[in-house]
Every structure is written in C-alpha cells, then in structure tokens.
C-alpha positions as CSV (number, residue, x, y, z in Angstrom):
1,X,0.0,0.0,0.0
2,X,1.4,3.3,-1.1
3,X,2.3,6.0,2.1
4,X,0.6,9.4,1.4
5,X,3.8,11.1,0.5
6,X,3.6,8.8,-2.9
7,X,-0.3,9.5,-3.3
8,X,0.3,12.9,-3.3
9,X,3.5,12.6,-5.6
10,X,1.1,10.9,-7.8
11,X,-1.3,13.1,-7.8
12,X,0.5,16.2,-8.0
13,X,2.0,14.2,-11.1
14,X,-1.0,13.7,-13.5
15,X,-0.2,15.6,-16.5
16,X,-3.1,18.3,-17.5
17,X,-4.4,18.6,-21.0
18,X,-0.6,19.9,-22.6
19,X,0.5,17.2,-21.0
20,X,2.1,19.0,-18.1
21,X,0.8,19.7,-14.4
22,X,-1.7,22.3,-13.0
23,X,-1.5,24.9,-11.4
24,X,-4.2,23.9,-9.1
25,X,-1.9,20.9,-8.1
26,X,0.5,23.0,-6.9
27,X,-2.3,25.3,-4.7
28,X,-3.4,21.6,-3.1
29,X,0.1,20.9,-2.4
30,X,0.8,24.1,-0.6
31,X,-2.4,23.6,1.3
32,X,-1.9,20.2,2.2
33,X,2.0,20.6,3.2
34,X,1.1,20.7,7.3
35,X,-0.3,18.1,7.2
36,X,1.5,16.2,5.2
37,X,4.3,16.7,7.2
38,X,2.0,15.5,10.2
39,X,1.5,12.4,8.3
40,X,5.0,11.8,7.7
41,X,6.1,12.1,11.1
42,X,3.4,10.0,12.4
43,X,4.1,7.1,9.5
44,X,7.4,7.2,10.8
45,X,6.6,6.6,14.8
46,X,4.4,3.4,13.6
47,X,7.2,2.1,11.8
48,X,9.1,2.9,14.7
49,X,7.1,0.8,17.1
50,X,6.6,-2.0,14.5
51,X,10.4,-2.1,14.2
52,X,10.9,-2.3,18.4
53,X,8.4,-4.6,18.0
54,X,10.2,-7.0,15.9
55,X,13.4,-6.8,17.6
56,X,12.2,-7.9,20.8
57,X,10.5,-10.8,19.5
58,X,13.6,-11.7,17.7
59,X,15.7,-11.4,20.7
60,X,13.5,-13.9,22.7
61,X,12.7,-16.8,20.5
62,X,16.3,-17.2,18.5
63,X,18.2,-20.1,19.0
64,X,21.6,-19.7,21.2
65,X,24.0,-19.6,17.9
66,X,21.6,-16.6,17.2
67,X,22.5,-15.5,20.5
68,X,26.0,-15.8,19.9
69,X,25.7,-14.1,16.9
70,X,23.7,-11.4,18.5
71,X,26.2,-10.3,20.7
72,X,28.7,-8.7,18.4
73,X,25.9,-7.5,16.2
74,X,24.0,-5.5,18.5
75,X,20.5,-4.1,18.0
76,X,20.1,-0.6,16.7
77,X,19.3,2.0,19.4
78,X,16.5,4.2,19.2
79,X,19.1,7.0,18.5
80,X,19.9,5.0,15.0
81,X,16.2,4.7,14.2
82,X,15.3,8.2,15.0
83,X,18.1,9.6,12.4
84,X,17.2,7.4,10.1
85,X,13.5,8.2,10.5
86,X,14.5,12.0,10.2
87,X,16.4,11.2,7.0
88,X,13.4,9.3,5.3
89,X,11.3,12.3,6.8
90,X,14.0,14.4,5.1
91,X,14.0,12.8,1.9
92,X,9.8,13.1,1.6
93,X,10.0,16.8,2.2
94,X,12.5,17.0,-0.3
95,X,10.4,15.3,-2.9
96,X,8.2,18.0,-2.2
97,X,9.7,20.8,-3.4
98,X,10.8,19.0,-6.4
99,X,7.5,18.3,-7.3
100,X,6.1,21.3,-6.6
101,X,9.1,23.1,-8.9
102,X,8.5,20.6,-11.7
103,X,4.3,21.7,-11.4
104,X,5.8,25.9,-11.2
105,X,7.6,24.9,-14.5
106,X,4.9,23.5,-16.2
107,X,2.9,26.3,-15.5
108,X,5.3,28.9,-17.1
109,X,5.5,26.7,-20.3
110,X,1.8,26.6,-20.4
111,X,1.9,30.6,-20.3
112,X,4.6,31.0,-22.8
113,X,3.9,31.4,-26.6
114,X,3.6,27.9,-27.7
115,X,5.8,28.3,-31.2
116,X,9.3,28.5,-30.6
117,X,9.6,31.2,-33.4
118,X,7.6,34.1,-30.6
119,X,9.5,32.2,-27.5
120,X,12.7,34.7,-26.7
121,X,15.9,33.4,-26.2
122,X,16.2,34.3,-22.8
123,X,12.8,32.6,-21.7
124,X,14.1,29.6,-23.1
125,X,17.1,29.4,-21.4
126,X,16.0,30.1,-17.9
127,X,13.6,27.1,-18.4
128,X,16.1,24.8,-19.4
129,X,18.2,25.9,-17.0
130,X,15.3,24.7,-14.6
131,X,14.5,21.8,-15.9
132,X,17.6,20.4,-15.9
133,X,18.3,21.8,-12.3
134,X,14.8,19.5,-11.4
135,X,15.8,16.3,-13.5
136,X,19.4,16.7,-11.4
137,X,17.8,16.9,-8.5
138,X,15.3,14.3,-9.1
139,X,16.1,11.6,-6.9
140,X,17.1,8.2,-8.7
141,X,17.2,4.6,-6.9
142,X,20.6,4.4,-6.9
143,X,21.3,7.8,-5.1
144,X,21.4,8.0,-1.5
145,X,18.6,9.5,0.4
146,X,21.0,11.7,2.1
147,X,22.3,13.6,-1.0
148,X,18.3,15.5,-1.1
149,X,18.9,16.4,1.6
150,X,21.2,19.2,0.5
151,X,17.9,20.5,-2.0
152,X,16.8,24.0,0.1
153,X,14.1,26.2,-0.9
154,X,16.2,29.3,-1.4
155,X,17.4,27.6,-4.4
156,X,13.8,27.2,-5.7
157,X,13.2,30.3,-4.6
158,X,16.2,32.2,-6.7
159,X,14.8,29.5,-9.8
160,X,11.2,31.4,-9.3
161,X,13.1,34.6,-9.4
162,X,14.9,33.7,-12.8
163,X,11.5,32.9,-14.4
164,X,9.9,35.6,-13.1
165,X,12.7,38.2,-14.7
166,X,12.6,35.8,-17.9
167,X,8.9,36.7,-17.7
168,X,9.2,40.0,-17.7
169,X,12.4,40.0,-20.4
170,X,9.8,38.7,-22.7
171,X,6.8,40.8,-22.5
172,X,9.9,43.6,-23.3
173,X,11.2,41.7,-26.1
174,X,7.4,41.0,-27.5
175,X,7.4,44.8,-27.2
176,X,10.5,45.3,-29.3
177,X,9.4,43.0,-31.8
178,X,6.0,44.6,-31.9
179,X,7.7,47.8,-32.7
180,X,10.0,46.1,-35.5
181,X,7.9,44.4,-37.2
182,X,5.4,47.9,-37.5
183,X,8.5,49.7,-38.3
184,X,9.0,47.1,-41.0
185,X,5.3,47.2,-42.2
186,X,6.1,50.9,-42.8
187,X,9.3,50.6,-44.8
188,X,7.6,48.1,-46.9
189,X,4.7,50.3,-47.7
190,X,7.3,53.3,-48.7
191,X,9.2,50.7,-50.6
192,X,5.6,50.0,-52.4
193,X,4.9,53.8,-53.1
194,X,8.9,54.3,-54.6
195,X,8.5,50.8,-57.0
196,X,5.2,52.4,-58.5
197,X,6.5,56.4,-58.8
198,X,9.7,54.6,-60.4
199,X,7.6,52.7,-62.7
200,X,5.6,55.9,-63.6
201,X,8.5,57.8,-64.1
202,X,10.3,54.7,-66.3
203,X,6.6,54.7,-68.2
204,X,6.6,58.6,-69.0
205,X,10.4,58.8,-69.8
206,X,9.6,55.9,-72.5
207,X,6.8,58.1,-73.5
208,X,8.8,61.5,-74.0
209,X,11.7,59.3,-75.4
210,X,8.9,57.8,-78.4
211,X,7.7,61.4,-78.6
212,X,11.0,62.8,-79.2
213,X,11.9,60.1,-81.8
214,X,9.2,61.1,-83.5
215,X,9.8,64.5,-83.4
216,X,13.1,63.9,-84.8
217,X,11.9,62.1,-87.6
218,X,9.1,64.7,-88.5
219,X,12.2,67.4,-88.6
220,X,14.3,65.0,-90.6
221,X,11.6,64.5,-93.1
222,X,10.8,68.6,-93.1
223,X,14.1,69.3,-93.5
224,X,14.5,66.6,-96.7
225,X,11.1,67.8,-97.8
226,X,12.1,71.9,-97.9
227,X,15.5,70.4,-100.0
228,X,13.2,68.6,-102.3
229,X,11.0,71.8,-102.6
230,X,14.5,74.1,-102.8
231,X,15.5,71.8,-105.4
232,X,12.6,72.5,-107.7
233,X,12.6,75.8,-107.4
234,X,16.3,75.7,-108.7
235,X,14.7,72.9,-111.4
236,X,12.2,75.4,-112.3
237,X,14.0,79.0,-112.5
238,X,16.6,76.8,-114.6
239,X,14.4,75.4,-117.6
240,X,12.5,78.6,-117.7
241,X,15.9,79.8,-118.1
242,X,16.5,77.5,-120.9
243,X,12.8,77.9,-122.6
244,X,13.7,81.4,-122.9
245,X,16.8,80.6,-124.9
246,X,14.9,78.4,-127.3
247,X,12.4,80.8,-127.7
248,X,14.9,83.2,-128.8
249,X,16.3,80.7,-130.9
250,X,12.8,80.6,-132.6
251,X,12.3,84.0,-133.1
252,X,15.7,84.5,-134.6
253,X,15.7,81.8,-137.3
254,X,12.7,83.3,-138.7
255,X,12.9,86.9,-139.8
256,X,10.3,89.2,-139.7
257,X,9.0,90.7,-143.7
258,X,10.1,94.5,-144.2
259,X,6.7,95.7,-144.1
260,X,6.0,93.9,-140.5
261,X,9.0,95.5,-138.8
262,X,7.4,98.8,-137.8
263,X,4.5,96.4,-136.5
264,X,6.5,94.1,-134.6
265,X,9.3,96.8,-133.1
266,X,7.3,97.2,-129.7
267,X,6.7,93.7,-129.6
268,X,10.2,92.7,-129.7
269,X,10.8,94.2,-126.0
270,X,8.8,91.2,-124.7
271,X,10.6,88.4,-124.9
272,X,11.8,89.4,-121.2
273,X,8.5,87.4,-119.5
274,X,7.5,89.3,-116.3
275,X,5.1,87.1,-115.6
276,X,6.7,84.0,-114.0
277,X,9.4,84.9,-110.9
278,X,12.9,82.9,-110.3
279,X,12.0,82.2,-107.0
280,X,8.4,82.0,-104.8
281,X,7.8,84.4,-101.7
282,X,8.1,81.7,-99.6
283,X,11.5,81.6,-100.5
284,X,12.5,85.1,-99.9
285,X,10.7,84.8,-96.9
286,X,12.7,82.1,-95.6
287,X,15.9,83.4,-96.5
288,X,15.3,86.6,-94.1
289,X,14.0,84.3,-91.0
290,X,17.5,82.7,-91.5
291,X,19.4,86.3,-91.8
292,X,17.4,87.2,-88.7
293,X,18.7,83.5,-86.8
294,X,21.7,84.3,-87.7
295,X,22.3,87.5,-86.1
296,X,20.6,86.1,-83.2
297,X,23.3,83.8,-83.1
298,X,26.0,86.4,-83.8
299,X,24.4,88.3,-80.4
300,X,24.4,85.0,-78.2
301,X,28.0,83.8,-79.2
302,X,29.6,87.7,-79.2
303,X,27.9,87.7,-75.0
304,X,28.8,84.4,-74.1
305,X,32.3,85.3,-75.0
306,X,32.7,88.7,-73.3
307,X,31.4,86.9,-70.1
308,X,34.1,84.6,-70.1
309,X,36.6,87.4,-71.2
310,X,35.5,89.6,-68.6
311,X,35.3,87.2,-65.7
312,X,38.5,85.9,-65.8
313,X,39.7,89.1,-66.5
314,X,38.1,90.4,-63.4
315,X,39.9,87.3,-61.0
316,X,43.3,87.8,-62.3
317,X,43.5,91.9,-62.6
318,X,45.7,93.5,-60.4
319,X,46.8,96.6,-62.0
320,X,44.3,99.4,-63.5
321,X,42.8,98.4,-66.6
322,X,43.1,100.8,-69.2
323,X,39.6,101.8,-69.9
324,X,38.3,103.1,-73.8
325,X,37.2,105.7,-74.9
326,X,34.2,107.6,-73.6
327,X,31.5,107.1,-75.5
328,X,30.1,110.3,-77.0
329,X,27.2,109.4,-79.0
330,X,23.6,110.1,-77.5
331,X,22.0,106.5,-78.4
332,X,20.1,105.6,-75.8
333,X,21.4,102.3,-75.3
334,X,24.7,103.6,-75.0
335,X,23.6,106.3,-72.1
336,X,21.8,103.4,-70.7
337,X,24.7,101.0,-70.5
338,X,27.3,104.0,-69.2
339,X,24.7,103.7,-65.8
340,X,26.8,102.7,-63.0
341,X,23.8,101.0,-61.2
342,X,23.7,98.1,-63.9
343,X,23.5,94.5,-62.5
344,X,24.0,91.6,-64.7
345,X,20.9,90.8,-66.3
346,X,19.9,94.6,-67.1
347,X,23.5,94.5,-68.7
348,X,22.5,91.5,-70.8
349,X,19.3,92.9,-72.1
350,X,20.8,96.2,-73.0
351,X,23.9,94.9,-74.7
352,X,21.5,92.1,-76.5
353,X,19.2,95.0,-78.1
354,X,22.8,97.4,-78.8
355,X,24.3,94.9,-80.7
356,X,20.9,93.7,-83.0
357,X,20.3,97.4,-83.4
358,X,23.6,98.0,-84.8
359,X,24.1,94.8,-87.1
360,X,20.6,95.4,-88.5
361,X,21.6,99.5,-89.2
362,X,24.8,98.3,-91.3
363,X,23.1,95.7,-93.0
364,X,20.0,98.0,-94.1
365,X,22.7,100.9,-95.1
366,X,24.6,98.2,-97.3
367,X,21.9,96.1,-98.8
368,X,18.7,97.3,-98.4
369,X,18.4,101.0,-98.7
370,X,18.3,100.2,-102.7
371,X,15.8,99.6,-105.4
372,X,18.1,98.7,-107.7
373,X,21.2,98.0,-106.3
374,X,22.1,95.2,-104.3
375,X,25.2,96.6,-102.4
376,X,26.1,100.5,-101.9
377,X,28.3,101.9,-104.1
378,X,28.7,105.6,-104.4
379,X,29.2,105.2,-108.7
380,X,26.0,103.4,-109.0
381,X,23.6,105.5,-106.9
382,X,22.7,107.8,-109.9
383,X,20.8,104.3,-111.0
384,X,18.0,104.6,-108.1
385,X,17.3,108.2,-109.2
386,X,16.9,106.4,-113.4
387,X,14.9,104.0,-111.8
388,X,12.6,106.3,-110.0
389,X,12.1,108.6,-113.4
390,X,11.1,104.9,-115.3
391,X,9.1,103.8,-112.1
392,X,7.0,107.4,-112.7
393,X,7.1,107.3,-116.7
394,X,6.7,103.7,-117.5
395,X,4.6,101.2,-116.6
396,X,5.1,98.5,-113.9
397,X,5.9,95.8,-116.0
398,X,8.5,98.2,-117.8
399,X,10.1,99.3,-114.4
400,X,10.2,96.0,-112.8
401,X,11.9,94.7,-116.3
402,X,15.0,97.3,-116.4
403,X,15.1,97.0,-112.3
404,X,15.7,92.8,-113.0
405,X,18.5,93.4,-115.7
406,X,20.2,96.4,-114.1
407,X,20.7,94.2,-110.8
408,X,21.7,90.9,-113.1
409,X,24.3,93.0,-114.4
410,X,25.2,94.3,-111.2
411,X,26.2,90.8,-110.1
412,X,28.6,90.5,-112.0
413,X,30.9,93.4,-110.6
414,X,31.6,91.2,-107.0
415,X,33.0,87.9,-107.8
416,X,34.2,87.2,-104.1
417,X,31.9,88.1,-101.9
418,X,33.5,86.9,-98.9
419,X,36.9,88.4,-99.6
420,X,35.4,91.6,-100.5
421,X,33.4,92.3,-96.9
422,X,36.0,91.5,-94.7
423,X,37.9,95.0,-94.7
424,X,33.9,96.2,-93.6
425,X,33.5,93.5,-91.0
426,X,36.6,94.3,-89.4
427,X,35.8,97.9,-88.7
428,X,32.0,97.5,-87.9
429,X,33.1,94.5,-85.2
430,X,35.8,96.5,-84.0
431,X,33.1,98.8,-83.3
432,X,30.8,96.4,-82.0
433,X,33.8,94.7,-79.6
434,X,34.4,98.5,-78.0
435,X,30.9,99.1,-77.0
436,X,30.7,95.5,-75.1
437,X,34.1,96.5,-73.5
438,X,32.5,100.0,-72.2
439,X,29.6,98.3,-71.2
440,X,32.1,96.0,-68.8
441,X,34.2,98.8,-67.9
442,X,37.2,96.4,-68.7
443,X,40.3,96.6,-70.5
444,X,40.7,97.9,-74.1
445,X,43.1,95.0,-74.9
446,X,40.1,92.8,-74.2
447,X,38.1,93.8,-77.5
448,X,40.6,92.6,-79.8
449,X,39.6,89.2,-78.5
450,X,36.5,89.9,-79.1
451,X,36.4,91.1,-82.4
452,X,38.1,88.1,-84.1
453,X,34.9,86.4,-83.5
454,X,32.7,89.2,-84.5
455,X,34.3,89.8,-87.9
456,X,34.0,86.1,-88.7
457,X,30.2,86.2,-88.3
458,X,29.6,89.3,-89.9
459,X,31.2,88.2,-92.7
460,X,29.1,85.3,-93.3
461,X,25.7,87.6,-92.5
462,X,26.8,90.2,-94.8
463,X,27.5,87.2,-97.6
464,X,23.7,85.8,-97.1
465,X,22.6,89.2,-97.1
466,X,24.1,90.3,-100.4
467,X,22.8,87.1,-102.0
468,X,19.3,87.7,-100.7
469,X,19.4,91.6,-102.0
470,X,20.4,90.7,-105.6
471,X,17.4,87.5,-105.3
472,X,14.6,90.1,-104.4
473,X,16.0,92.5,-107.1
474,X,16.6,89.7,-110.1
475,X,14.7,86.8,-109.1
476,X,10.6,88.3,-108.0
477,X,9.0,90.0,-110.8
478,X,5.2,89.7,-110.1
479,X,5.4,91.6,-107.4
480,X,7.8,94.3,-105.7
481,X,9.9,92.8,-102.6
482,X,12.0,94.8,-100.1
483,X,13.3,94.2,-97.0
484,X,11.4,96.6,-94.0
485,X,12.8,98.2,-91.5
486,X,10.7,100.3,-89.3
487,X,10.7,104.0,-89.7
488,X,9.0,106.7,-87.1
489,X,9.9,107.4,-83.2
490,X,6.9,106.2,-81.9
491,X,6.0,102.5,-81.8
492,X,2.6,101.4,-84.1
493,X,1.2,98.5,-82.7
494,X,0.2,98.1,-86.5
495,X,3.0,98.6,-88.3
496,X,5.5,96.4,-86.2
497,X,6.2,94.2,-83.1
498,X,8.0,94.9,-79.7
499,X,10.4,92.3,-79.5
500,X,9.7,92.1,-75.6
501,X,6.2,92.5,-75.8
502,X,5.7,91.4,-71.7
503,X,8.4,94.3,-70.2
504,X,4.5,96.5,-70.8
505,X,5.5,97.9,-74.2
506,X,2.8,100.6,-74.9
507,X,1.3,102.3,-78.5
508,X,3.4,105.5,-78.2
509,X,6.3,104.5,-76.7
510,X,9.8,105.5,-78.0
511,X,11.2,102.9,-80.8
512,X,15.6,103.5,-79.5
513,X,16.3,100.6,-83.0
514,X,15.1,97.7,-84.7
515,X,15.5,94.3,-83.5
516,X,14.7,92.0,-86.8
517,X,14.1,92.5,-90.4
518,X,11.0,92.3,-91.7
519,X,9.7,91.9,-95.1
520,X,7.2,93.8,-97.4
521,X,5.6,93.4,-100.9
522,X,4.3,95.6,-103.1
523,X,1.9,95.4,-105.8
524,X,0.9,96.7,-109.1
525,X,-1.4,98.7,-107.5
526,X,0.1,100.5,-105.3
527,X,-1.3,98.1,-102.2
528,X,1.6,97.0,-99.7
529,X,1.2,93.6,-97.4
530,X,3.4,92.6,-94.9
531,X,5.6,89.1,-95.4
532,X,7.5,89.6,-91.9
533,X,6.6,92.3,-89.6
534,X,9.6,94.0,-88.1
535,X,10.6,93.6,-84.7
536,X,11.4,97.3,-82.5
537,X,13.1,97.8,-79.2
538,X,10.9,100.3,-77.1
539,X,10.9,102.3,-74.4
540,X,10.0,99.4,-72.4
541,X,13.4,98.2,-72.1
542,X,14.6,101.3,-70.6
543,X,11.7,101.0,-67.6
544,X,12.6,97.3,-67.2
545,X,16.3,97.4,-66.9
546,X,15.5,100.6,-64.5
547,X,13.3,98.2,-61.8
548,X,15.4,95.0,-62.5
549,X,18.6,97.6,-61.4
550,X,17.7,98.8,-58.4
C-alpha cells in the first residue's frame, strides 16, 4: 500500500491537457504541506514501534547460535532509528519541493507562446536551465537518500526569481518585436509607393523618349522635304531659263518681212517674261527668317564670349585696366549702359538689343536701302534716281523689267563676296567689340579678342545678305519685294512688333532701333502687305532694366 507522501506525488504528477501539471496541483500541495508533514512524522513513529516490535521478538525466540551471533551485532538504538526516520522524513520533504518546482515549470511553459519562433531566447534558457536543475535533483534509486537532503528552498526560490525576470524580459522583447515588425510594415509600404513612382516615371520617360523620336523624324523629313521643294525651285528658274533661250532661238531663225517691222518693233521688247518669278515668296521669306537666326546667333556667341573674357579678367586683374574711350554718342542704349547701377541681367538685355540694333543699321545701309542696287556703291547710286524717273514714266511691268537686268548685271561686278566684306566687317566689329568693352568697364586690350569672333560672323551675315538683295531684285517679278525696317519714333502696334512685348511695351512708346528685319511686298497697284513684320526695341526696355537695377 502506497504512504501518502507517494499518493500525493502521484497526484500532483498527473499531467493536465498539454501534457504537463496544473497549477491547481501546486495550490493543493501548498495547502496540504502541514499536514503532510503531520502524516510523515506519524508514519514514521508506527514504523518505529513496529520495528521495536520485531526486535524484541527476535531477541526472545532465536536459538543460542543466534544469541551468539547477536552479541557482536548489536541491535540498533533508538538513536539510530530516530536519524534514520529524520532522513526518510528528510527525503519526503524534499520530494516536495521538487515536485512542486517541476508543477511551477509546467505552469510557465503553459503561459509562454507555444511556437518556438515568438519564445525569446532568454525565456528559453531560464527554463532549461530549470528543468535540468529539477531532473538533477530528481532523486534516482541508486542515489542516496542523504544527497536530497542538500535540496533548500532558497534555491527554488532564486529558480522562481529567474523565471519571473525571464517573464518579464519577454513581455519587453514581445514589445520590441512589436515595434520592428510595425516599423518594418512601414518601410515596406514606402518601398511599395517608390516601386510604382519609379515605374511611372520609367513609363513617362519611355513616352517622351517615343515622342521625341518622332519628333526627330518629323524634322528629318521637313528638312529633306524643304530640299526637295528648294530643289525644284532651282529645277524650275533653270528650264525657264532654258525655254527662254529656245524661244529666242525661234524668233531669230525666222525673220520678220520689211513691211512687219514697224509692226512688230514694240513687240520685240517682250521676250523678257515678267510674268513668272525665279523664286516664290516663300522663298524670300525664308531666306530673311535665316538672316534674322543668324544674327541672333551672332548676339548669343559675341555675349557668351565677353562673359568669359570679362570674368576671368576680373579674377586675375591686379593693376588698373586701361579703360576706352568715352562714348560720345547720344544713343540711348549707349547712355543706358554708361549707368553705373547696372546688374547683370539689365546689362545683358541692353547689350542684347545694342548689338541687333547696330548689325541690322549696317546691314540695311549696305543692302537694303536700294531699289536697284544690291550693295552701296557711291558710282551706282545715280541708278536709283533712273529707276525712279522709269518707275513714274513707264509702266510696272516696264520698271520692274529694267530694275531685274540692271541688278543681273550688277552681279557680276563682286566675284568674291567673302573676300570683298571682310575690310567692312573688321571695322564695324571692332566697333561692336568696344561698345561691349564700355559696357564692362574692362580693359581695351580685351576687344581685340572679341572682335576676331565678331568679324568672322559678320562676314558670313553680310554674304547671305548680299545674295538675298540681288534675289529680291533679279529673281521676283510679279510683285515688288524689299526688305522693312521700321521707320517713325513712336511705336505702331500696326505697323510692327515689340520684340519684348511682356516688359509692358505701350502704343506711343519711344522705338531706341530695330531688332529683326521684316519683309514687305508691293503690288501693281500700289497696295503693300506685310511678309514679316519687323521687330522694335521700345521704351519698355529702358523702364525694365531701370526696376530690374535697383
């Protein structure tokens, strides 16, 4: 029959539904432990008397060789019992607190996380730690029952305190993972937001890239298109160059009777066809839109140089510059640019407008002044006044016939153009170069660099332009073409364009030059249309660099 220290072993033993012991268990245990201990000691005084009991039966009814033999081996004293009752008492209340450790284990597993993925290290640890303290201390059959004896309850007491602290280690880990793992959830949706801006963005630079491809090609098939159309034109002015010859031919091999030459005299004079041009209006038209682009390149090369000029000149100056002449002139953009309060950008604007102004002057005084001629030349000036006495005498078709031969002949007198501007070009950039230099307040020496690159440019304007005054002379005969600049001091909303239209420019204001050429036809009629309206530079610019300055 089992002793109550092994039911209650037992007992406290039976495994719960995870297959480890209850809490309740250990309550009943604690409870019970008085009494228990009551139990044990009383178990231990029957034994007691039961063993007495047997001994003294023993001692009376053995035989006399057990008598002998009982002498050296003496019975054991009460003393002996007693201790060895107190170690078997011992050894139950040991048992005890090994149970009732292995039940405060269970209980923790049962309230940790029951994946070992959410269990922290540290909870873990402290729990083996115990349960291998509890299977060491569990007693075995072949240990003696005095080594439990050395089993205290501080040492189950400092064990509770490990779990406990392990306890509390993991609801602060749990924290910390909580937190991560949000943390994470947040990158991952920023992540999310960057993958689908980057795909838009890869999606709309494949779109521009497609739309500029085609772009290109559209321009690359304008541009071979406007040759093609070039091309013809050529084509065109060349056999109706060559149909004229054969007509000639025609009319020469067949001479006229005597009696038909007084008839025929005045129709002789009309073998010159005024009726079809060399070249279209569109053409002429597009030949000064590329004059004017090339003066605007002229401008943005000339100021990107002087502010290169003029920076490092400004870094490396130690001595005093020697400055250039005053300007004496009273052009406004000069007085303007002489202002000591200039910044940078009213500096760019005025020198931008100076130098168009002035390119576009020289080029009108050259080339475009004339009716007849297509350069100025003081011998063949007396021809404008001959071809204003035919223009009032003769008819239009008469006027613009002797106006087409005089400048075909006229031609003829320049056979290098290039060569033949440069002396000009180097004396109008030189000219050009000092009044950037004033504007900077630098160093003479400073223009001669600039002027090199001026003189190249206006060499190749002043060839185009030469070419396009002999074209509208020669080549249109339909109607009358001429290049327009804009004449009057005030500005005509009507009669021209302010090339910086948002600076507030106003009907009325001051026109201080011209800014691009523009073009004009004339008719039979006497009615005038405008191909190209000119550009001005008003008043405006002036009030604008004035606010931008100070």
């Amino acid at each position: 029959m089992p002793r109550d220290g092994d039911e209650r072993r037992a007992r406290t033993d039976m495994p719960n539904h995870n297959g480890r012991t209850t809490d309740r268990s250990y309550a009943d245990d604690r409870r019970k432990e008085p009494n228990l201990v009551r139990m044990d000691t009383n178990r231990t005084k029957a034994e007691r008397e039961r063993d007495r009991g047997h001994n003294k039966s023993h001692d009376k009814g053995g035989s006399a060789h057990s008598n002998a033999q009982s002498r050296p081996q003496k019975t054991s004293s009460n003393n002996e019992i007693d201790e060895i009752d107190c170690i078997n008492a011992s050894e139950e209340h040991g048992n005890v607190y090994i149970t009732r450790a292995q039940t405060l284990a269970n209980a923790v597993l049962d309230l940790l996380p029951k994946t070992d993925e959410s269990t922290p290290p540290s909870n873990k640890t402290v729990i083996q730690q115990l349960m291998s303290f509890i299977t060491r201390s569990t007693p075995e059959k072949h240990h003696s029952s005095s080594a439990h004896a050395h089993i205290s309850p501080q040492r189950i007491t400092e064990t509770l305190q490990q779990l406990a602290q392990a306890r509390v280690d993991s609801k602060h880990l749990e924290g910390q993972l909580q937190e991560a793992t949000r943390t994470i959830k947040h990158k991952d949706n920023e992540i999310d937001k960057l993958q689908k801006e980057q795909n838009r963005l890869a999606q709309l630079w494949q779109t521009t890239s497609e739309e500029l491809q085609r772009y290109n090609e559209s321009k690359h098939e304008i541009m071979k298109l406007n040759d093609r159309v070039n091309e013809l034109l050529m084509e065109r002015g060349r056999l109706h160059t060559e149909l004229k010859h054969l007509s000639s031919l025609l009319n020469n091999s067949k001479p006229l009777p005597v009696h038909d030459i007084g008839t025929h005299t005045k129709a002789s004079l009309d073998d010159f066809d005024h009726t079809l041009d060399q070249l279209s209006e569109s053409s002429i038209k597009g030949s000064v839109e590329g004059l004017n682009d090339m003066i605007d390149n002229l401008v943005s090369n000339v100021l990107e140089r002087a502010a290169t000029i003029f920076a490092a000149e400004d870094a490396s100056c130690q001595t005093s510059p020697q400055r250039p002449p005053p300007v004496h002139q009273d052009h406004p953009l000069l007085l303007a640019l002489s202002q000591p309060f200039l910044n940078e950008e009213g500096r760019g604007f005025l020198l931008d407008a100076l130098i168009h102004a002035m390119v576009i002057e020289d080029l009108n005084i050259m080339f475009f002044r004339f009716s007849v001629t297509p350069i100025y030349h003081g011998p063949l000036l007396p021809l404008e006044d001959i071809f204003t006495k035919i223009s009032e005498l003769e008819s239009w078709n008469t006027s613009q016939r002797w106006r087409a031969i005089t400048s075909s002949h006229l031609d003829k007198t320049i056979a290098h153009p290039k060569s033949h501007f440069g002396e000009h070009a180097r004396a109008w950039g030189l000219e050009i170069a000092n009044a950037i230099v004033r504007a900077y307040n630098a160093d003479i020496s400073s223009s001669e660099i600039l002027h090199k690159t001026i003189k190249d440019e206006l060499v190749a304007i002043y060839v185009e332009a030469y070419r396009l005054s002999i074209s509208i002379k020669r080549d249109i005969l339909t109607v009358r073409v001429s290049v327009y600049l804009y004449v009057g001091n005030s500005f005509d909303p009507k009669r021209a364009e302010s090339v910086w239209a948002e600076m507030g420019t106003k009907a009325g204001d001051s026109v201080i030059g011209n800014y691009h050429l523009g073009l004009i036809k004339q008719l039979a009629s006497g009615e005038s249309y405008y191909l190209i309206v000119p550009q001005v530079i008003t008043q405006s610019l002036l009030r604008h660099v004035g606010q931008v300055s100070h």
